[in-house]
Structure formats: structure tokens, C-alpha cells
Steps between C-alpha positions, in 0.01 A plus 500: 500500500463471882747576704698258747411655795157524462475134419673422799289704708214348342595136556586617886161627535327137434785330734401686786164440471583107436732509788308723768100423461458765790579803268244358227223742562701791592757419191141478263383826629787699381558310152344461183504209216582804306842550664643201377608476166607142479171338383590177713521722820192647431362221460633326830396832674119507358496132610640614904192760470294223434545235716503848788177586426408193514652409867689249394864465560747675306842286423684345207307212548154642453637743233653208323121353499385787362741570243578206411810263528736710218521774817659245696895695384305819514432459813815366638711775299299763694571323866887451408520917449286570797571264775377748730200772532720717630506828249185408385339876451845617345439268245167569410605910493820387279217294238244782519726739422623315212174440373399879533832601233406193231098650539650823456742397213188340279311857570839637323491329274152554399554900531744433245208418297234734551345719247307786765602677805147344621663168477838595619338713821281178572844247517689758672180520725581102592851578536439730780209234653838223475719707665267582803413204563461323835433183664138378472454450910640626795412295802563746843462256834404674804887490637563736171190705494532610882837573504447736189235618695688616798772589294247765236359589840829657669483739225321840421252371171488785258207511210550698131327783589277691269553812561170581657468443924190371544525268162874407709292415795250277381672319164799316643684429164807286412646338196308213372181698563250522200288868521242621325420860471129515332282801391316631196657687246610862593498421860860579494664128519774569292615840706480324816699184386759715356475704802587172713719395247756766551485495833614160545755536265665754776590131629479250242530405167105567324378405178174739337335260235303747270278293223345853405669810596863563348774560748517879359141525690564322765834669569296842442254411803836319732648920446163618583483335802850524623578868413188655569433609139199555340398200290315728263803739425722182444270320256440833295909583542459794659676507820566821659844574618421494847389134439841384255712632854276293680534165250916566512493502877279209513720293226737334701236380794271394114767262434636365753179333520562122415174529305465358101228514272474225253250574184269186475286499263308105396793381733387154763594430804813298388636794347468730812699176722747509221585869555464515831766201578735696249472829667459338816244702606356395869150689425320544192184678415258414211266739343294320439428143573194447260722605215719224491519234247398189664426125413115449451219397255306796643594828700346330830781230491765744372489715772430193739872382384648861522372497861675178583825574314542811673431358826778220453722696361495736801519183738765281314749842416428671797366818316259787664244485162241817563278444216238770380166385377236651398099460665166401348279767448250366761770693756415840338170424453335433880440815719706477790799425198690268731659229349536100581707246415279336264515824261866362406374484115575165291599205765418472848848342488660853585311508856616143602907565373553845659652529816341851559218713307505842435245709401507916328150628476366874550393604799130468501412723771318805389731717724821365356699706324551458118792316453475315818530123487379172717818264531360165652648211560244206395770183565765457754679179583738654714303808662189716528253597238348865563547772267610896557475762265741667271549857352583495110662827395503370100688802448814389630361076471511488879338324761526597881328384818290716716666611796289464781226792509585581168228295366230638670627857401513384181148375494382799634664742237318276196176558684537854523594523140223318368264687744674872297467315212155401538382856603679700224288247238161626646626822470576521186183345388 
């Protein structure tokens, strides 16, 4: 049964626009046939669209001749509650609303039904899409647009930093932003994210979307990194006392982190939103992106529509997504190892929806040390590309920059290592 008020609101909604033709297009661009439940309204309303689009004048009189002359009390009953435009909006935010709770009461009803949590995670999925919903346009005139202008421009901008200064300086991220953190496997994605990850959280709510590796192991590398503890000692269980002090002095910085790790596994994009709204987490991480379920009839178009998804929901919920994905083996496989965009694997899709492209390879310079690592920064919307490199002590899962100098020293240790190295082999044949 619908309510009184919303049919009221509904029938105001079509008197305004008979009474006021100036609000016709603006009215249109908020609204929806779907919004009205009343099929005569709707149909009245898809007949204003209409004769709109159309250029043609948008009355009673031209609806009547559209709709025919049984609309004629219709049409009159909607002028007689609305005499005036005034209101207008409030109305269409009082039948919106309205129509958002019966939507969500037939999605109740049907979760009453279901037989899987599949089913029930996919309705409660559309729940959360109904209740963060917005209008379908936003006009900004000039008037509006420059006065926010001056108005954002009176105050110090601040970006979500990364936790790395010369990432800080060139990526200048916000929420809404959609990145993508690419590399081949055991690169050491997944340590940096989380690495990121909790240092965000030291401001704002984060969200760590595993598909593959439990929260145990992920929680193992977070200590790792945090405490300074060696990762080896903690997977085996053999931490030395020195090193269970350390983790109890470290435990309250640990968790006051804002930082949660969600276990993932065949999960879609839709699930992630679902979460992230409930937890209301501002930034969420996803390791990784080309494990998703996603809508296709081959892997090219899933990923295609996992690229897209992600990218609206990070526009439409205003939601930092950093997304890890993985590279073709064409990046491993030239000589100077540098990667490009177009080794995103699966869908070119993922270059044209990120806002900014990352990039974790090894260093390829002969001189480099070890564990050193290239972190370049292949798309930018909002700053710089260039890349710098990165020290990866996998012992404790942690990268650091080079200081300046320190690279160059570092350089020149390696060579003089290999150099022993090389010497003690003709030795000793």
C-alpha cells in the first residue's frame, strides 16, 4: 500500500511542472518515471519528457493531447494541489525518498525468500546501491562554480598522503580517485599496499580487500612492518624475546591504526561497495583487481566491467580505490624491464579509468642492489610521472626512499660486492 504522503508528493511533482514550464528541464533532470508509483503520473510524466525532447511546449493542454482526454481530472487534480512551483525540489526529495523505502521494502521482501548467502549478499548489494543514491545531474553555472572556487581557494588543500615523499609530491590524491598499483608477481605489491594501507589509516578509516592471502598473513606482514620484526621468525613462530618486548611496545601505536582487512575471496565489486558503505571506510585497497568476479562472456570484458565499476564507484561514493593488478609478462620479459601502460594484462579499460598508474618492478641496473626496486609513475591526471627508486628490506616487508647520496653509496657498495664476488670465483677455480 502507498503511503499518503508520497502520493501527495507525487501528484505535486506533475503540478509544478504543469503550472511552471520554466522548471521542466531542470525538474526532468533530477526525476525519474521510476519515482512515481501512480501509473497515471508516470504516465503524464513520460509524456512531459516527450513533448521536451521534442521542443514542444509543455502544459495541460499538450499533455492532454498526448494522453488523451481521460487526463483531463488528472490533470486538473494535480494543478488544484500545486497552484504554485514554489517547493518544487522538496517535493521531488519527499517522492524520491519514498520511492527509495518501497524499492527497498520489495528487496526485503525478496531476502525473505532467498535460499544462498550468494543471493542474499547480491540484494543486500542493491540495498546499499538504493540507499546511496543521488540525483542523476548536477548543473553548476559559472555564478556557483567561481564562488566555490574562491571559496576552496582561501583554504590550505591537503592530499591522502602515501606515506612515501616523493610518491606525496607527484600523486596528488583525494577521494573519488581510482589508482592502480601494477607489477608482476613477487614484485612486492601486496607489502607496499599494506604498507600504504596502514599508514593512512593513522588518519582515516581503510579497508584491505585480500581475494588470496588470509588476514592471519596479512596481519603477519602489517607486524612485520610496523614493529620491526623479522618476517621469517614470525611466520616460523619463533620470535625472540627481544622481538615479543618490541611487538608489546608497538601494540597500542598497531591498533590504533584505523586499518581493516576484509578476506575476499570470488567476491565483485558490489560486494567490496557493500562493505565499504557499512564500515564506512573512506579508502579501500584491493588485492587484486584481476581477481574479481565480474560480468563478461570472456575475461577481456570481465575485467573491462571491473575497471569501470571500480572507477564509478570511487567517483559516485567518494572512495580513494588503490587497486593492485598484476602485469603481462612482456614487462619482465624486455631488457631494460621497464614497464608501460599497455602491459595492464586483460582490458586496456584499466589505463583509460585510473586516475593515476603505478608501477613495482626491480631495479634493472646492474649496480642496484638486490632488493632494490623502480617505483614509476606511468599515469597522472593530477601530477608528474617520473619514477625514484625504493629499498626493500623483505625482512621486515619494508620499503624506504633513498635519502639523497644514499643511492649512489648504495650503488657503489653492490659494485664492490659483485667485483669480491667475482674475484673469489676465479680463485677458487
Amino acid at each position: 500500500m502507498v503511503e499518503k504522503a508520497t502520493l501527495d508528493a507525487e501528484y505535486s511533482v506533475i503540478g509544478c511542472l504543469l503550472v511552471d514550464p520554466s522548471i521542466v528541464g531542470e525538474l526532468i533532470s533530477l526525476t525519474r518515471a521510476e519515482d512515481f508509483s501512480i501509473p497515471e503520473l508516470r504516465t503524464v510524466y513520460q509524456a512531459a519528457v516527450r513533448l521536451f525532447t521534442a521542443g514542444r511546449p509543455v502544459d495541460a493542454v499538450t499533455i492532454r493531447g498526448v494522453c488523451g482526454a481521460e487526463y483531463n481530472n488528472l490533470l486538473l487534480q494535480c494543478m488544484d494541489i500545486t497552484p504554485t512551483a514554489f517547493g518544487w525540489k522538496t517535493y521531488i526529495a519527499a517522492m524520491q525518498e519514498q520511492t527509495r523505502v518501497r524499492r527497498l521494502r520489495a528487496l526485503a521482501e525478496q531476502l525473505a525468500e532467498v535460499r544462498t548467502s550468494t543471493q542474499a549478499r547480491e540484494l543486500i548489494g542493491q540495498a546499499g546501491e538504493i540507499l546511496s543514491e543521488k540525483n542523476r545531474t548536477r548543473v553548476v553555472t559559472m555564478d556557483q562554480a567561481l564562488l566555490q572556487f574562491f571559496t576552496e581557494q582561501g583554504e590550505k588543500r591537503k592530499f591522502i598522503s602515501y606515506g612515501l615523499d616523493k610518491l606525496d609530491r607527484r600523486l596528488y590524491s583525494d577521494h573519488g580517485d581510482f589508482v592502480v598499483l601494477a607489477g608482476r608477481p613477487s614484485a612486492g605489491k601486496t607489502a607496499l599496499a599494506l604498507q600504504m594501507a596502514a599508514h593512512m589509516g593513522q588518519q582515516e578509516r581503510v579497508g584491505f580487500y585480500s581475494l588470496e592471502t588470509s588476514p592471519a598473513k596479512l596481519t603477519n606482514r602489517l607486524v612485520a612492518n610496523r614493529c620491526i620484526i623479522d618476517f621469517a621468525r614470525i611466520n616460523r613462530r619463533e620470535m625472540t624475546d627481544e622481538e615479543w618486548q618490541r611487538a608489546a611496545t608497538w601494540k597500542k601505536e598497531v591498533t590504533a591504526t584505523d586499518l581493516e582487512l576484509v578476506h575476499a575471496p570470488g567476491w565483485g565489486v558490489q560486494d567490496i561497495l557493500t562493505t565499504a558503505l557499512a564500515r564506512r571506510q573512506r579508502i579501500v585497497f584491493i588485492d587484486y583487481l584481476q581477481e574479481l568476479r565480474g560480468r563478461g562472456r570472456d575475461r577481456f570484458e570481465q575485467v573491462t566491467n571491473i575497471s569501470l565499476d571500480l572507477h564509478t564507484m570511487a567517483q559516485e561514493h567518494g572512495i580513494l580505490v588503490v587497486a593492485l593488478s598484476q602485469f603481462s609478462r612482456a614487462a619482465a620479459s624486455r631488457a631494460d624491464a621497464a614497464p608501460t601502460l599497455t602491459d595492464l594484462r586483460e582490458s586496456g579499460q584499466i589505463e583509460q579509468d585510473a586516475d593515476a598508474v603505478l608501477a613495482l618492478y626491480l631495479d634493472p641496473d646492474e649496480d642496484a642492489p638486490a632488493d632494490d626496486r623502480k617505483l614509476r609513475v606511468l599515469k597522472n591526471k593530477e601530477g608528474r610521472l617520473g619514477e625514484f627508486s625504493l629499498s626493500f628490506d623483505g625482512q621486515h616487508q619494508l620499503f624506504a626512499e633513498y635519502m639523497d647520496g644514499q643511492l649512489a653509496a648504495a650503488r657503489h657498495v653492490a659494485r664492490v660486492e659483485k667485483s669480491h664476488r667475482g674475484q673469489q670465483e676465479i680463485e677458487s677455480a
